[in-house]
C-alpha positions in Angstrom: 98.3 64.5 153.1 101.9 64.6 152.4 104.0 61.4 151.8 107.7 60.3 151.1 108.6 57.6 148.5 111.9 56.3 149.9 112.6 54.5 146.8 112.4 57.4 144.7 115.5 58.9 143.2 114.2 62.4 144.4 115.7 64.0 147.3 113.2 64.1 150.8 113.0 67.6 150.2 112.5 67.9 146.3 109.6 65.7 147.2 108.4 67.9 149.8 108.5 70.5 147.7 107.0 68.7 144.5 103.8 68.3 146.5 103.5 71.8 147.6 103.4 73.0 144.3 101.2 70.5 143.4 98.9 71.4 146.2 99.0 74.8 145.2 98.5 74.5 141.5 95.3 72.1 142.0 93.9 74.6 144.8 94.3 72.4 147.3 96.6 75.0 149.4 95.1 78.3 148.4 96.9 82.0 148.9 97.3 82.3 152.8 96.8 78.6 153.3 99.5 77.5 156.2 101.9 74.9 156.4 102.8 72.6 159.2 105.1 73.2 161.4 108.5 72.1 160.6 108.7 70.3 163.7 104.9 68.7 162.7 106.0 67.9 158.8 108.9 65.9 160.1 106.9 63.8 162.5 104.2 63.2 160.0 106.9 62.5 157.0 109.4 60.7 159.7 111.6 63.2 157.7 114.7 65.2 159.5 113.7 68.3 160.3 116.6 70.1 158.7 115.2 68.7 155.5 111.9 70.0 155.9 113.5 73.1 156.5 115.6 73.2 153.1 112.3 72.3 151.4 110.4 75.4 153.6 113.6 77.6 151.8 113.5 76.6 148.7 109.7 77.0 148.7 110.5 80.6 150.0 113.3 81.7 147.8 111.3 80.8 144.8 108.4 83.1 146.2 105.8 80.3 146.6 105.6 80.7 150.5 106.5 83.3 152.9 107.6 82.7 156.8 106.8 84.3 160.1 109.2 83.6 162.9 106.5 82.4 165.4 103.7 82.6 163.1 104.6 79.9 160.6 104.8 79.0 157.0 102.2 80.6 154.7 101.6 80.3 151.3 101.8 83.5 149.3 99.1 85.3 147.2 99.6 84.2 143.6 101.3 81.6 144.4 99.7 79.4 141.2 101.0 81.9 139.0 104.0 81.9 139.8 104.0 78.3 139.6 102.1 78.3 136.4 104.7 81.0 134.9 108.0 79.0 136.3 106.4 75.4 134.8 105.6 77.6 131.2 109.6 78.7 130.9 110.5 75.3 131.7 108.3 73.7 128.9 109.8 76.8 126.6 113.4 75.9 127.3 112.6 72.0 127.0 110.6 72.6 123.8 113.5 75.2 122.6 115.7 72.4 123.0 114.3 69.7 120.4 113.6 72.3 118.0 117.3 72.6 117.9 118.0 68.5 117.9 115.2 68.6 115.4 116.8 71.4 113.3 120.5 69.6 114.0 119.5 66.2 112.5 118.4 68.4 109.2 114.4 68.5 109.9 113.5 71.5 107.4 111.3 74.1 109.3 108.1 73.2 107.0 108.2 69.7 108.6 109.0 71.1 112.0 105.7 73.1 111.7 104.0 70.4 110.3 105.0 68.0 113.3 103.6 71.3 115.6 100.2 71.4 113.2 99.5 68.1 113.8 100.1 67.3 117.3 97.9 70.6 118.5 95.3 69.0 116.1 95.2 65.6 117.7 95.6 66.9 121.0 92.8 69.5 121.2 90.6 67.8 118.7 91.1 70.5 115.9 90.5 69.6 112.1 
């Protein structure tokens, strides 16, 4: 289920955590759904296990999953929001940010909107 692209640029455990998310926001690992082991991800990744357990703690101090010490890895209710919420603040700032290249290079807001108009017409098939 899980799989590491040593070519990639990413870091082991950005990956590791890139596919949890992923996981979660397509359902795939529901509220209370549990992870593998630490131990079991880093056999099945050929991954250390210190950097499953970064990923594991990133996961956690963003409030995605929750640990038990002998219980596991679980996956906390709400999860997808919170992902959905996180990814929606990331588009804002991104978006924030050519609206101000925009608006540097002398783009007049009338055009800005226009730009706006027409994109969400195209993409969602408005007239």
């Amino acid at each position: 289920m899980y799989q590491i692209d040593n070519q990639s640029r990413m870091a082991v455990y950005e990956q590791i955590v890139a596919q949890i998310e992923s996981y979660v926001l397509a359902g795939v690992l529901p509220s209370g759904a549990k992870l593998p082991s630490v131990r079991g991800m880093s056999v099945e990744l050929g991954a250390n296990p210190n950097t499953v357990q970064r990923a594991y703690t990133k996961l956690e101090d963003g409030g995605i999953v929750v640990t038990s010490p002998g219980r596991g890895a679980f996956i906390v209710d709400g999860a997808a929001d919170i992902l959905r919420e996180k990814r929606i603040d990331t588009d804002k700032r991104a978006y924030s940010a050519i609206v101000q290249r925009l608006h540097n290079m002398g783009v007049e807001k009338s055009a800005l909107l226009d730009i706006v108009e027409k994109s969400y017409q195209e993409d969602n098939g408005d007239d």
